[in-house]
Structure formats: structure tokens, C-alpha cells
C-alpha positions as CSV (number, residue, x, y, z in Angstrom):
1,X,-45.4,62.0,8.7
2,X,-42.8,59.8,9.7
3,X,-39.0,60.7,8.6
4,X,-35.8,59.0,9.0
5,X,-34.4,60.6,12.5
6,X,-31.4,59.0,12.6
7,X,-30.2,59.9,9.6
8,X,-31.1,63.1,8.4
9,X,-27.6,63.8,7.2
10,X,-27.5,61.0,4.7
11,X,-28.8,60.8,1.5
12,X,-31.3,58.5,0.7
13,X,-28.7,56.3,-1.5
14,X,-26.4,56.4,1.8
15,X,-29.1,55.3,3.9
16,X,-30.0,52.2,1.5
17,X,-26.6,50.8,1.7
18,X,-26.0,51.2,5.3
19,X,-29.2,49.4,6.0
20,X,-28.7,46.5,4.0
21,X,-24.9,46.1,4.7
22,X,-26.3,46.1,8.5
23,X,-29.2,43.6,7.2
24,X,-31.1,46.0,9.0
25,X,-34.8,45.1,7.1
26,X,-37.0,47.7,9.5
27,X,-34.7,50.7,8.5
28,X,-34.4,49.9,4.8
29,X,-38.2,49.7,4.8
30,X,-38.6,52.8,6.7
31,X,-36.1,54.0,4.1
32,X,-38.3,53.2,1.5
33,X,-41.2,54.5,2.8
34,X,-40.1,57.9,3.6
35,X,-38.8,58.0,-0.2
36,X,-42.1,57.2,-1.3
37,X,-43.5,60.1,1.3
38,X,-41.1,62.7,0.0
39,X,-41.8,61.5,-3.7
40,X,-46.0,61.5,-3.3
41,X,-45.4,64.9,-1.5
42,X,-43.9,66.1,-4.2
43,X,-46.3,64.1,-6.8
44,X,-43.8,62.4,-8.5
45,X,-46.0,59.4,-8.4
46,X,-44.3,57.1,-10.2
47,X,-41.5,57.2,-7.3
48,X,-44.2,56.8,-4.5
49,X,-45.0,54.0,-6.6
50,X,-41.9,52.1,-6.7
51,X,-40.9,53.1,-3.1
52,X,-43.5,52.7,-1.6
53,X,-44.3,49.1,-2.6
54,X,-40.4,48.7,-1.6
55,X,-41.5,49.0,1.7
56,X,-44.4,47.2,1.5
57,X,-43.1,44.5,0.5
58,X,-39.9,44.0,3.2
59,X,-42.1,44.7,6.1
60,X,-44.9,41.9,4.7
61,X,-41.8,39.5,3.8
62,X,-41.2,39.3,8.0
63,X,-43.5,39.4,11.1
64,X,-40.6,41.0,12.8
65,X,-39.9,43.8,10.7
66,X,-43.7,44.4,10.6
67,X,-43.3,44.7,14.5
68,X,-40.8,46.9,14.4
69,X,-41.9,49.3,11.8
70,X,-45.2,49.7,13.7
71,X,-49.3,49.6,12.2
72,X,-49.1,53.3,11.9
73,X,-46.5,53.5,9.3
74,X,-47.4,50.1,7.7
75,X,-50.9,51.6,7.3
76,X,-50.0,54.9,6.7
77,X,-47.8,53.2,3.4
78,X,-51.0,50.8,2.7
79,X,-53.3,53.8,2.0
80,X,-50.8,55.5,-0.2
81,X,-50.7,52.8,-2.4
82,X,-54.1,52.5,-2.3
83,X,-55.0,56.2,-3.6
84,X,-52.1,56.0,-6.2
85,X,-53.7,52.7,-7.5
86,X,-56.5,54.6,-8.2
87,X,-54.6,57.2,-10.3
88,X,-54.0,57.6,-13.8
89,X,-50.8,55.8,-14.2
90,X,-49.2,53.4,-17.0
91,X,-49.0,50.9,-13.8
92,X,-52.9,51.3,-13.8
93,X,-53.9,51.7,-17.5
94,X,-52.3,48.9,-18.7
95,X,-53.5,46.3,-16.0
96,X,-56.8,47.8,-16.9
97,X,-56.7,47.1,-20.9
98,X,-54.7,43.8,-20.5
99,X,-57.4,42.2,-18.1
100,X,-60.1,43.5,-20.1
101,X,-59.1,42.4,-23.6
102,X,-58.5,38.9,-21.6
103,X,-62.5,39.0,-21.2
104,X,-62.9,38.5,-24.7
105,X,-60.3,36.1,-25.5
106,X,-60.6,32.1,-24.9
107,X,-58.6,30.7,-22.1
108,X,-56.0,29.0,-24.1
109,X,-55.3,32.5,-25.7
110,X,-54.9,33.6,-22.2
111,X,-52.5,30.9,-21.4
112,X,-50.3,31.7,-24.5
113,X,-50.6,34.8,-24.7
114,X,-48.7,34.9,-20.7
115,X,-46.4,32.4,-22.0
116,X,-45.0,34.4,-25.3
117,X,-44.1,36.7,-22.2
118,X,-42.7,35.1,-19.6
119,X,-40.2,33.6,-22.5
120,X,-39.3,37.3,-23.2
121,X,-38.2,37.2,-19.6
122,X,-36.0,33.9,-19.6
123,X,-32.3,35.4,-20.3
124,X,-32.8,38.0,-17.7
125,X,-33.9,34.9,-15.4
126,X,-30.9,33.6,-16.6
127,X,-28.6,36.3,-15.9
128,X,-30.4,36.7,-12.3
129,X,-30.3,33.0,-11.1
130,X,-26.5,33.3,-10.8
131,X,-27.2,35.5,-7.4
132,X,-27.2,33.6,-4.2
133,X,-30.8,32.6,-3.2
134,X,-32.2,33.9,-7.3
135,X,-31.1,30.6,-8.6
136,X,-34.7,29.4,-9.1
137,X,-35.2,32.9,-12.3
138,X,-32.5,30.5,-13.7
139,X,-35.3,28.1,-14.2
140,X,-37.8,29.8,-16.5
141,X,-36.4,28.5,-19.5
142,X,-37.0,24.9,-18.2
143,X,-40.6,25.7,-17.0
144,X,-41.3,27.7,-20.1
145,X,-40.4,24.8,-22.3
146,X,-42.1,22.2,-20.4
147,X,-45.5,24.2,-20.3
148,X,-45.3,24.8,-23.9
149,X,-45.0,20.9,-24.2
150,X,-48.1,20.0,-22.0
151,X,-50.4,21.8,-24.2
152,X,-49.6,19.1,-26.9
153,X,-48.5,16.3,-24.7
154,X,-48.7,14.9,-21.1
155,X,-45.6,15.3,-19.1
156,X,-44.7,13.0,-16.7
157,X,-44.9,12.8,-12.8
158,X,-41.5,14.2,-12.2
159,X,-41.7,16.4,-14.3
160,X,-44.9,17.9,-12.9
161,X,-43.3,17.9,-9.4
162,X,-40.1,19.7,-10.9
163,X,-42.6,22.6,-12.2
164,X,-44.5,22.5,-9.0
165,X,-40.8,23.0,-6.9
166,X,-40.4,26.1,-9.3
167,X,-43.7,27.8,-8.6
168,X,-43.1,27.3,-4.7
169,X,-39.4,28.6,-5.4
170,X,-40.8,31.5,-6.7
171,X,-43.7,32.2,-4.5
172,X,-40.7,32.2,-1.5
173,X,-38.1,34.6,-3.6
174,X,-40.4,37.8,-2.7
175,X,-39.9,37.1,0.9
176,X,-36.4,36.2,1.2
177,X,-33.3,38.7,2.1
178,X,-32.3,37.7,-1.5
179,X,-34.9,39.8,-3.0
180,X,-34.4,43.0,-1.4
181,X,-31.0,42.9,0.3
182,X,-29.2,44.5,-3.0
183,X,-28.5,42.1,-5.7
184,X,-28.0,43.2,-9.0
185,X,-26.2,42.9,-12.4
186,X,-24.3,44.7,-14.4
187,X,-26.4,45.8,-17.8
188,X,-23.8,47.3,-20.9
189,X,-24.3,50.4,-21.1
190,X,-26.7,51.4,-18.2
191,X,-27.3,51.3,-14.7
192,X,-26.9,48.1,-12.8
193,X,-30.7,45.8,-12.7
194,X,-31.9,44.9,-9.5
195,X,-33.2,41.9,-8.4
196,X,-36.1,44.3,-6.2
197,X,-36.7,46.1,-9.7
198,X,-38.5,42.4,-10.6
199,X,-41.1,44.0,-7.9
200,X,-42.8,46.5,-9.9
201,X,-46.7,45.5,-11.4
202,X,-47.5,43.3,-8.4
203,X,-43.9,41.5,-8.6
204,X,-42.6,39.7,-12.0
205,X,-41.9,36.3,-9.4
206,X,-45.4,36.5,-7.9
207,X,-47.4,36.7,-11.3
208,X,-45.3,33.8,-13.1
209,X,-45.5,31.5,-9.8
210,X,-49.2,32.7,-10.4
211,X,-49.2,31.6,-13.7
212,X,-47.2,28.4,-13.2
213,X,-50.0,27.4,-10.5
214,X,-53.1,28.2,-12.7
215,X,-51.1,25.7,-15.0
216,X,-50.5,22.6,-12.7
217,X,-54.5,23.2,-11.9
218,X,-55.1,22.6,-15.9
219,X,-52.7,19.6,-16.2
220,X,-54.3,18.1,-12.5
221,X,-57.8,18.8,-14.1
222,X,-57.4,17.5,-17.1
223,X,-55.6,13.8,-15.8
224,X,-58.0,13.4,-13.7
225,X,-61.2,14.2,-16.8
226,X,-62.4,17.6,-14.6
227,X,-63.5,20.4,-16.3
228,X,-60.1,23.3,-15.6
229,X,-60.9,26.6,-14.3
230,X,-60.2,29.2,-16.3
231,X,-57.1,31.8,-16.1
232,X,-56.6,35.2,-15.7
233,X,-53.8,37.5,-17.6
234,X,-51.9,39.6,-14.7
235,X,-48.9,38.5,-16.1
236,X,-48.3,40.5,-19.5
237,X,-47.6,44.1,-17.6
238,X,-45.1,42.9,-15.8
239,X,-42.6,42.7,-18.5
240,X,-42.3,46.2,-18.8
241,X,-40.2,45.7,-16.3
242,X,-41.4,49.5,-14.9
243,X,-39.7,49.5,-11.6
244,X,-36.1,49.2,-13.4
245,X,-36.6,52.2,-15.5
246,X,-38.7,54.2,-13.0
247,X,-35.2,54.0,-10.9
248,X,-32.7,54.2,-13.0
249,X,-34.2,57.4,-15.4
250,X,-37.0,59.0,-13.0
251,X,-39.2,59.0,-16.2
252,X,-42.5,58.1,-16.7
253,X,-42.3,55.0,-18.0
254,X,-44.8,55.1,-20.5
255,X,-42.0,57.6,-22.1
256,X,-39.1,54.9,-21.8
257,X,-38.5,53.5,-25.6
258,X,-37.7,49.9,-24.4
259,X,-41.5,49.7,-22.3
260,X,-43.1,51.1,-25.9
261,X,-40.9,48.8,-27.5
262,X,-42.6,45.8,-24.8
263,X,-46.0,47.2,-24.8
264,X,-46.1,46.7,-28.5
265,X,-44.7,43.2,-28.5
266,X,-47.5,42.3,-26.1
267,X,-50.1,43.5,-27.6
268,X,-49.0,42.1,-31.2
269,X,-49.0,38.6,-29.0
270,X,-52.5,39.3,-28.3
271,X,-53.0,39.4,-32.1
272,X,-51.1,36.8,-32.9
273,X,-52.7,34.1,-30.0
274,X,-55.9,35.5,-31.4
275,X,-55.6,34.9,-35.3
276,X,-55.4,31.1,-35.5
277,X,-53.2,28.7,-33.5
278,X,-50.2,27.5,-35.6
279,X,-48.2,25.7,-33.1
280,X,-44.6,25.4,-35.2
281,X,-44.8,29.3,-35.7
282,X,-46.1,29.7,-32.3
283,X,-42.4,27.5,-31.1
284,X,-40.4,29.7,-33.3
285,X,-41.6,32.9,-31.6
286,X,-41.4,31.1,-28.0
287,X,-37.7,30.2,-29.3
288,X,-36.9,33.8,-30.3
289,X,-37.9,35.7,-27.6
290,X,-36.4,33.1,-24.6
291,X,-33.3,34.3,-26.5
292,X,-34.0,38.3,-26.2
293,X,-32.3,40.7,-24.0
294,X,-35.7,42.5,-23.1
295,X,-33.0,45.4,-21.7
296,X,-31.6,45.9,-25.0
């Protein structure tokens, strides 16, 4: 296995910082990765998780670093992730439930359904977008509101390129320094939120730039009298926000209150999207929960 030889005498914390004060990408990802070795060795697979896919993701944000971490530990992380994908994790069990309840459901309870969560999400996106190179999570309120309006209304060209400069924004966060290099903010009461903790359940950036693409397809399709593909619902888990409290507690997360707390609010979305569409009570939820510390 590969381990950290040139600094064996730090601790793993100690070893973070110096690599990102030294914006030194490979080493943070070989960082990473032999946390997630030490932590799978040791099956604490929730930390192999969330290290691991650390890793994975710096040294697949940049050829270079790729280079310089080498195939054999780039493949060597790749399997890992692999088996523990297969395991029996919350990370798993709740992708599983979420995409297959989204069988049974109609596509614009799909679509509603992901919106009701990425509003839950929009005051963190706030509080985020005030980092240099984050300033685009600032925008989720705008995007959230404007999608909500489409489905009643057409928006106009500008408007359409505006949410299409978002979804590209966001596709580019998970590869920029900004994203891993550190940033965080303070949370009352607990430890610091990372902008890299947004990188748990496939990354929180990637499935709403996911979503906001699937919905510029339905507005395009629909202008021009096509029949819209449908959607698919990878967004929902990702407000558990699993990474954050994986870190910060070394818990399972299915044990954190605040993910039970989540996991129940998006699963009494699913019944709500499901029981009749009301679109003035479906607003006033939208409204509440863009306001909600999802932290709290």
C-alpha cells in the first residue's frame, strides 16, 4: 500500500494543511488517499468513503496531479470505492430507495420533488458563495426561483442563458482549487463546514448542475413542441449533507439527528409531490425551506 513517506511524523490534520498552504494538489490527494487506506484497513467505512472520494476527486480535477500521483494509486483508490459502493452503507441504501421510488413516480414529481431539496440547500449556498471562486452556491436561490416559475410560465432568453451560466458554474466548482483547497465557514456551535464536505453522495454541485441541465433540456423541448426526456432523482441524498457529519463526528451518519431529521423531510416531499399538485402550497414550502439552516 502506498503511505505518506515524507511525512510520517505528522498527523494527518498537519499534513492537510501543509499541502494546501503549499497548493501542493498531488500530496493532499495522496493525503487523502492514504486516510481512506488507513480508515478501510481498519473498516471504518464511512471514512474510506469520504477520503477516499477526496482523493478522487483532486487527482480527476487536473491531468497534472493525475500524472504525478501515478495509475497505480489512482487505480488502487478507484477500486476501493468501487467495493465500498457495493456495501451496506446509508451512502448506498438511500441512493437505492430514492431512485427506485422515482420509478413509480411521474416526471414532474421527480422534478419537484429535487427542487423542494435543492431549496433546503439555498442559505448554505448562501453562506458559501461569499468564498472566493464559491460565488456561483450564492446563486441557488435565483435558479431555484426561476425553475419553479418555468413550470407555470415561460421565462425569457436571458434568463434561460443566466440559468444555463449557473449550471456550467457549477459543473466547473468540482474542479477548481476553490473546492478542495480549504474553504470553510464558521457554523454556531460546531465545527467549521467545508466547502469539499458539498462532495459527499456524488457531489451536492454536480447533482444540482445535473438537475439544472435536465431542466434547460425541458424548457428547450418544450419551445420548440418536442416531446422532453424524462429525469432522474440523484439529487435528494445529497442533502444529507453526509460528508460534513462523517468528518466532523466519525459517526455513521444514518445515526446523526440532523440526516434523520433530512431523510424524513425528503421522504415527506415525496408524499407531498405525490398527493395532488397545489402550486400556492407547493410556493409556500419552497419559500420555507430556501430560508432553513439545514445545519441547524
Amino acid at each position: 500500500m502506498f503511505g505518506l513517506s515524507k511525512s510520517k511524523s505528522k498527523n494527518p490534520e498537519e499534513q492537510l494543511k501543509i499541502c494546501q498552504q503549499k497548493h501542493d494538489w498531488a500530496g493532499l490527494a495522496r493525503a487523502y488517499y492514504d486516510m481512506g487506506v488507513a480508515a478501510m484497513d481498519e473498516k471504518d467505512l464511512y471514512q474510506a468513503v469520504l477520503w477516499l472520494h477526496r482523493a478522487d476527486t483532486i487527482f480527476s480535477a487536473d491531468d497534472r496531479v493525475y500524472k504525478k500521483v501515478g495509475e497505480k494509486l489512482v487505480d488502487d483508490c478507484s477500486d476501493r470505492i468501487g467495493t465500498l459502493e457495493d456495501g451496506t452503507l446509508v451512502y448506498n441504501d438511500i441512493y437505492e430507495e430514492i431512485t427506485g421510488k422515482a420509478e413509480e413516480m411521474e416526471d414532474i414529481q421527480i422534478r419537484l420533488w429535487d427542487l423542494l431539496t435543492i431549496a433546503r440547500l439555498v442559505k448554505l449556498g448562501d453562506r458559501l458563495g461569499k468564498l472566493p471562486g464559491c460565488e456561483v452556491l450564492g446563486q441557488l436561490g435565483y435558479a431555484v426561483d426561476l425553475m419553479f416559475q418555468s413550470f407555470r410560465q415561460p421565462i425569457t432568453q436571458e434568463e434561460y442563458g443566466r440559468l444555463m451560466d449557473i449550471c456550467n458554474a457549477l459543473y466547473e466548482l468540482g474542479d477548481s482549487e476553490a473546492f478542495y483547497a480549504g474553504g470553510e465557514i464558521d457554523v454556531p456551535g460546531k465545527p467549521p463546514f467545508q466547502v469539499f464536505d458539498l462532495n459527499g453522495m456524488f457531489g451536492v454541485h454536480i447533482q444540482i448542475n445535473g438537475y439544472i441541465d435536465s431542466h434547460l433540456r425541458l424548457l428547450a423541448a418544450l419551445s420548440n413542441g418536442e416531446e422532453p426526456d424524462g429525469t432522474e432523482s440523484f439529487m435528494n441524498g445529497c442533502s444529507m449533507l453526509p460528508d460534513y457529519y462523517v468528518r466532523t463526528t466519525g459517526s455513521d451518519p444514518g445515526d446523526i439527528p440532523q440526516v434523520q431529521a433530512e431523510l424524513s423531510r425528503i421522504w415527506d416531499d415525496c408524499r407531498f409531490v405525490c398527493s395532488g399538485l397545489d402550486w400556492d402550497t407547493y410556493r409556500q414550502r419552497l419559500e420555507e425551506y430556501k430560508q432553513m439552516d439545514i445545519l441547524g
